[in-house]
N, C-alpha and C positions, 0 to 999 in steps of 0.2 A: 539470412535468417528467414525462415517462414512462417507468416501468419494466418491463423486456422482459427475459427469461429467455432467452437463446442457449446452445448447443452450437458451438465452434470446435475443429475440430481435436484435438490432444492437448496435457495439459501444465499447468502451474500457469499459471491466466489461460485458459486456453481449455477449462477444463473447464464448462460450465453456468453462465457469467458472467453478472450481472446489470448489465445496462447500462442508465445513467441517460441518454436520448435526448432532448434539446431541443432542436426546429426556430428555426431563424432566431435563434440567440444568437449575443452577439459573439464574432467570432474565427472562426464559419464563413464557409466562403470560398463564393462561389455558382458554379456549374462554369462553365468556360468548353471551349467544345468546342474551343476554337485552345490554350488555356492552360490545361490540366489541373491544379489544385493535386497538387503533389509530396509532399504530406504526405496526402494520398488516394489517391493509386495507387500509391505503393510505400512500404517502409521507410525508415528516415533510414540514409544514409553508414553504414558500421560504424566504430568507434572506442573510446575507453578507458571505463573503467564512470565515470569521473568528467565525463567529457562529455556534456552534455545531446544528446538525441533524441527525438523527437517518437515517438507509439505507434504502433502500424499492426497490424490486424487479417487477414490475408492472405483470408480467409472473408468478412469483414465492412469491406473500406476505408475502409466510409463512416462511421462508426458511432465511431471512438475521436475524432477531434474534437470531434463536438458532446458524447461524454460530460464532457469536459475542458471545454470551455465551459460546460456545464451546471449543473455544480457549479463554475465562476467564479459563474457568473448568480446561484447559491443563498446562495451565503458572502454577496456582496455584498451581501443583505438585509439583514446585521448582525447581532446578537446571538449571533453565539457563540462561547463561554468554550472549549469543549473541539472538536478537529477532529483529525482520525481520516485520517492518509494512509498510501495502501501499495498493494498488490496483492488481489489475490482473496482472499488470507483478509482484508484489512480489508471487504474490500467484501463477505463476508461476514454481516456485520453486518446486511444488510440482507436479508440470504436464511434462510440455519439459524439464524444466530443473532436474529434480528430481534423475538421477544417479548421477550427480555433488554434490549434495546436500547432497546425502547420503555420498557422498566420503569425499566430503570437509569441511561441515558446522556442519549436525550432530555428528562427533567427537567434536567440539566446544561447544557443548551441546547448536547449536542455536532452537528457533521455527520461524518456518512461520505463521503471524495470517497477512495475505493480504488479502483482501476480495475485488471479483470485484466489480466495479465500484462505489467504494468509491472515493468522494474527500474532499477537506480539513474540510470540514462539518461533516463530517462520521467520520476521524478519532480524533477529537475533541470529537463528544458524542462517541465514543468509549473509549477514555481516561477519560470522566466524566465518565463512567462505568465500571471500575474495569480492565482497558487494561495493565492498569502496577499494581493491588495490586498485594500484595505480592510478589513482583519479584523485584531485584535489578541487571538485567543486566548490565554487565559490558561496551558493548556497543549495541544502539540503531540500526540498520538502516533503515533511511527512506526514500522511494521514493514514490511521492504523489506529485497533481497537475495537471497531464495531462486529467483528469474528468471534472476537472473546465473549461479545455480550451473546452472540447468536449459537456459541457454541462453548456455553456455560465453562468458559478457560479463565479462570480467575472471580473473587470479587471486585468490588471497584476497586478498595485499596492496590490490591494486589495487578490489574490490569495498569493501574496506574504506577506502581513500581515497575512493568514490564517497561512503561515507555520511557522511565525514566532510566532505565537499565540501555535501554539503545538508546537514547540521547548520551548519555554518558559512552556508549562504543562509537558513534557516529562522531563525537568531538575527539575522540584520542586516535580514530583513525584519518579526520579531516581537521588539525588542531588550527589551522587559518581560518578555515571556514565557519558559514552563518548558518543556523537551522531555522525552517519555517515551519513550526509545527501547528498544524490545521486540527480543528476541534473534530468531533465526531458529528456527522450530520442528524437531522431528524430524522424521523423513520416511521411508515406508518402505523406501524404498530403502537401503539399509545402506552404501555407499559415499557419497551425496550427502548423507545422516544425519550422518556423519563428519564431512564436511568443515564441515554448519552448524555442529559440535559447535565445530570450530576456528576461524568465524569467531564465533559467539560470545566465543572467550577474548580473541577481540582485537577485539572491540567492547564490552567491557567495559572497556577504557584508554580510551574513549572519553567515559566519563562524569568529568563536570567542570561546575562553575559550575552551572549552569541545566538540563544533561543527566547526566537520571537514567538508567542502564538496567539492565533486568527480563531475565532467562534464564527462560524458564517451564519450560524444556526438561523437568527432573526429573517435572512435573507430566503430560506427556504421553507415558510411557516407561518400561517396568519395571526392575528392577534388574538386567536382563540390555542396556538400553540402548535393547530393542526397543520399536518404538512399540506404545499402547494401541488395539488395531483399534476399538473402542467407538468412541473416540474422532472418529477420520476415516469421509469417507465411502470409496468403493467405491478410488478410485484412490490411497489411503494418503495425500493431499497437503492436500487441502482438508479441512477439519470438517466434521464432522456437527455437529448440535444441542447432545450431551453435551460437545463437543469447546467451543462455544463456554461453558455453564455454568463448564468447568472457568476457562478463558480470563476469564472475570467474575471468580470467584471467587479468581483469582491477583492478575492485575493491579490490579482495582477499588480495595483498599485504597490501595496505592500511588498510584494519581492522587488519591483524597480525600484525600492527604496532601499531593500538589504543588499540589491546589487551596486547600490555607488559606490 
């Protein structure tokens, strides 16, 4: 698999995305110049955040397919316990955060399959398409949502049925396994900050049975609400490096605990 550092556009997922690009995996379509695949030239239908849609990169058509396949191709080697879905800050992981990652996660034998500027609609036909076969990790983690708020896909109820829509496919296709679902972080925009503030409280009724979930929020925010600049890079939305230490340092316990 090969990793390539792009600039798309503006926005959470199109800022300096690292995209996982593998030639010739399954599920890429090969072009047909009479029969253009529809999930490569344009976006999918618009619709509810709990309805699945396929990704589409407007800068880059070709490119969110095979990353999705790609990371099919890599799960289905097997071995791993821990798997890591979301957007640009999971996929993250592999960028600012990425010495942590080797340190801490990969002895756990987790993968990262975040793909930016996914939301709750992406990772939906993502799991219609083969995002948990063959894989029975042991715990999930998901952080996913803040697309929707960036790209007016749902109100909060409704963003919040998305997730509860793939919590509910992530347990019938992993019925062993634990989920660790992660709140939506702060953000410096002070208005769209707010609102993760509020989907947060109501993704926290969300945790039941096998779903845990984590608010890091306090962690990245002073006591006036506002975000820690430290923390993110230039566009207040994504982490820098310190942003993801912190993010280790909150979470980590927590999944060593849904790993016993």
């Amino acid at each position: 698999m090969k990793h390539v550092f792009k600039t798309f556009g503006r926005g959470l997922g199109a800022v300096a995305i690292l995209l996982s690009v593998t030639a010739g995996v399954q599920g890429q379509t090969t072009a047909n110049p009479a029969a253009p695949d529809p999930m490569t030239t344009g976006p999918a239908p618009k619709g509810k955040a709990w309805e699945p849609a396929w990704g589409f990169w407007p800068a880059a058509p070709q490119y969110w397919q095979p990353t999705h396949w790609g990371f099919v191709k890599e799960a289905k080697k097997g071995g791993i316990e821990v798997l890591f879905l979301g957007d640009s800050l999971t996929k993250g992981w592999s960028g600012a955060g990425k010495t942590l990652w080797q340190e801490h996660y990969a002895p756990l034998k987790a993968l990262n399959i975040g793909i930016g500027g996914d939301t709750t609609r992406q990772t939906l036909w993502r799991l219609d398409h083969e995002a948990l076969a063959g894989i029975q990790p042991k715990v999930v983690v998901l952080m996913i949502g803040v697309n929707n708020i960036f790209t007016a896909t749902g109100s909060d109820d409704e963003i919040v049925q998305g997730i509860r829509e793939i919590l509910k496919q992530i347990q019938a296709k992993n019925p062993k396994g634990k989920v660790l679902l992660l709140g939506v972080l702060p953000l410096g925009n002070e208005s769209q900050s707010a609102r993760a503030k509020i989907l947060n409280g109501m993704l926290a009724k969300l945790a039941a049975g096998p779903v845990r979930f984590l608010d890091m929020s306090a962690k990245f925010q002073n006591a006036e609400g506002k975000i820690l600049p430290e923390l993110y890079s230039k566009d207040q939305v994504h982490l820098a490096q310190p942003g993801y230490v912190v993010w280790d340092e909150t979470m980590r316990p927590v999944l060593m605990e849904l790993l016993k």
